[in-house]
N, C-alpha and C positions, 0 to 999 in steps of 0.2 A: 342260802348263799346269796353274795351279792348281786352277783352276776344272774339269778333268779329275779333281783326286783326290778319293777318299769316303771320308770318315770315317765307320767303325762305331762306335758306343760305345752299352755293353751295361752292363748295369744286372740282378747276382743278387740279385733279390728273395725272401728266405729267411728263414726263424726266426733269430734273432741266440741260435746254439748254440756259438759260438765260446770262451766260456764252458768251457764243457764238457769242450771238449781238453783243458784245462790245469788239469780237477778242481774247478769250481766249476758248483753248479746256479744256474738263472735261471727266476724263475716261469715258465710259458708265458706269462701274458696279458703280462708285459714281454719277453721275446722276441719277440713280434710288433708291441708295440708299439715298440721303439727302431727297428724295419726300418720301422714307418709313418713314423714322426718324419724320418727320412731321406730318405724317399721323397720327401715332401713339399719337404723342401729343394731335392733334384736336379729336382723340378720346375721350382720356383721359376728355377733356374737354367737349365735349358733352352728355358721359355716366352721368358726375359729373352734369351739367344744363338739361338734357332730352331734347336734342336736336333729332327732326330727320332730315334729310339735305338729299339734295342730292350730290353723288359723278359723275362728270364728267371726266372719265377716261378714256385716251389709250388707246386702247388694248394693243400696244406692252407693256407697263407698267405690265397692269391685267395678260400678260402673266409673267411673270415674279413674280409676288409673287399672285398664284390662292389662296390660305390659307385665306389669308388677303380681298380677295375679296369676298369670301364666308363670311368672317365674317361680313363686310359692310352690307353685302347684308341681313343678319337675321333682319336688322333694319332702315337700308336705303335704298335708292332709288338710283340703278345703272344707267347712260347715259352714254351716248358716248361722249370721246373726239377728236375725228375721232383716223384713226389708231396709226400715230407717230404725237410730237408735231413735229417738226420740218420740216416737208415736209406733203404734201395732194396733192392725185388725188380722184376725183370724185367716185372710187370702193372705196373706205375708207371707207365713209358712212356705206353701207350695212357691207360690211368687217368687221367693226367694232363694227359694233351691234350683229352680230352673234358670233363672239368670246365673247364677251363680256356675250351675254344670257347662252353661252355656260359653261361659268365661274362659273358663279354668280346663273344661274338657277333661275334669272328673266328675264320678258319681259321688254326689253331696248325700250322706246320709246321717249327717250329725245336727245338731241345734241345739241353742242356746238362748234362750232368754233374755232382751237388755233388761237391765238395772235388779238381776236377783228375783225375777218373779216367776214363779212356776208356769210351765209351759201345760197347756192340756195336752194330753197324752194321747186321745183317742183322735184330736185334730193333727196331733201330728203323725198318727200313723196314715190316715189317711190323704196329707200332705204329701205321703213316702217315704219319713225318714227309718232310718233303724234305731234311734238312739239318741236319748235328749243330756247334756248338761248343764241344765239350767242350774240344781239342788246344790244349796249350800248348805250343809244337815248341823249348820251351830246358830247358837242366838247373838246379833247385833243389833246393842240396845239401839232404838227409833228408828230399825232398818228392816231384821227379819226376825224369824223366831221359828228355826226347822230340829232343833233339837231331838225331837220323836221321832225323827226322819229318818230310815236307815244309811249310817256311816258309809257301808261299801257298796259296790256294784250292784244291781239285783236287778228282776226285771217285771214289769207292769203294764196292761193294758194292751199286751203284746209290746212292748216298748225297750230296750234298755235305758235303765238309767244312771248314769256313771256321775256321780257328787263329785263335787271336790273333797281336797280330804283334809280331814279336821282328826286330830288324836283319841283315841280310846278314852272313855269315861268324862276327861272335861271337857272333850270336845273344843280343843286350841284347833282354830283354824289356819290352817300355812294358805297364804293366798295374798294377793300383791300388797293389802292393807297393814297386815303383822310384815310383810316382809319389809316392808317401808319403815316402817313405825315401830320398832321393836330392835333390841342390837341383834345381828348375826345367827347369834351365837344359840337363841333361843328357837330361828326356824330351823336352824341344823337339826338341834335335839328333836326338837318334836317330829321334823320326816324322818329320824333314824327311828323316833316312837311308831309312826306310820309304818314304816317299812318293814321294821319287824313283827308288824301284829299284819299287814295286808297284803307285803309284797307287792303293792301297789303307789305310786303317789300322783293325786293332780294339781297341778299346781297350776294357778291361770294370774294373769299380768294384763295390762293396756299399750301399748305402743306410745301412748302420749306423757306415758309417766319418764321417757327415756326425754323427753325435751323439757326444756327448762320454763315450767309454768309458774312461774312468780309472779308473772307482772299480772293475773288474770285474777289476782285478791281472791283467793279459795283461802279456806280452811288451811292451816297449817298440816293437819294428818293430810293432807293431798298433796298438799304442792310443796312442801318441806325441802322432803326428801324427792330431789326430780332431777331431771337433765344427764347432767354426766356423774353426779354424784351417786344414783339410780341406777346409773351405766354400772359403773362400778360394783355396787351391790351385788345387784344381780349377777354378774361377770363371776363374783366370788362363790354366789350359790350353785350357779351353774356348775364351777367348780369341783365344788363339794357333792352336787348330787351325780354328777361322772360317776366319780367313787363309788356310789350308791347304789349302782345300775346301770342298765340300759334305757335310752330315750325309745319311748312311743310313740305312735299317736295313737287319739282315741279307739280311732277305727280297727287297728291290730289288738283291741282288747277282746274281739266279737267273736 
């Protein structure tokens, strides 16, 4: 039944360094600012549908506007997105969960990976977390290749590891990229394909894709579809996955 399935939807709160990949610098103070500017949106939008989500945040970010994290935190679920996006050594982990509980004045026990790369399991248990989402368990061509990966929930290393979620068999991934780049109509199906084979969906998104990054010459699959046009989208998926379910967060899955 519907009202049986839980929708995750994850929110990487990061330096908008995106920039960068593709050879162009961005002050810091506007890097952190277009991720606020979004943030604020996705809000807006989930106050308006009763979303609760979880936020995977920086610390260097959370340092940076504490107010706003405090506010997160009275209704969502704070994790870790190690310390900086742009660079990780193995202290990050812990590093960033303590700043982070230190913020927020919850226990941080979630992580996440920047840029799609598996996290080690055994550092982050002994970092403290309970539970990694770093796993994207489908193949993008010149990015990753987790295909053999187990689809759903399971757990390792002592670890949980909760994926994002991608369809039975072809492994269509719902995640901000299809959700952008793809009509509507085709992330609907596939979380109703999700839902009914999992009872589960995650679904994760950027803050920065809600503001309008045109002028920063990316890649058309990035900055296309952005700003309010993005707004909108999502607005509608949010929508649709009400319908679907009940909103999560990671942490209520444990």
């Amino acid at each position: 039944m519907k009202q049986d399935n839980r929708i995750l939807i994850s929110v990487d709160v990061e330096e908008f360094d995106i920039p960068e990949a593709f050879g162009r610098q961005v002050p810091l103070q506007e890097k952190l600012e277009i991720s606020r500017r979004g943030l604020q949106a996705a809000l807006q939008l989930f106050e308006k549908y009763q979303v609760r989500a979880t936020f995977f945040i920086t610390a260097y970010w959370a340092q940076h506007y504490p107010e706003l994290i405090r506010q997160l935190a009275l209704h969502h679920e704070i994790a870790s997105h190690a310390y900086y996006h742009s660079s990780f050594a193995e202290q990050d982990m812990e590093g960033s969960r303590l700043v982070l509980q230190e913020i927020s004045g919850q226990q941080v026990r979630g992580f996440r990976m920047p840029g799609g790369s598996r996290a080690d399991l055994k550092a982050l248990l002994r970092a403290g977390y309970s539970y990694d989402a770093s796993l994207n368990p489908t193949w993008l061509p010149g990015h990753l290749n987790h295909r053999r990966e187990p689809r759903t929930m399971y757990r390792q290393d002592g670890m949980w590891i909760i994926p994002s979620s991608v369809s039975p068999l072809i492994r269509y991934p719902v995640f901000w990229l299809t959700l952008k780049n793809t009509p509507l109509w085709m992330s609907r199906h596939f979380s109703k394909v999700i839902l009914q084979k999992d009872h589960y969906l995650s679904f994760q998104f950027h803050p920065w894709e809600l503001v309008n990054i045109r002028e920063y010459n990316l890649p058309g699959y990035i900055s296309r579809i952005s700003g309010a046009v993005m707004q909108q989208k999502l607005e509608r998926y949010l929508i649709f996955l009400q319908q679907q379910g009940r909103f999560c967060a990671h942490i209520d899955m444990l």
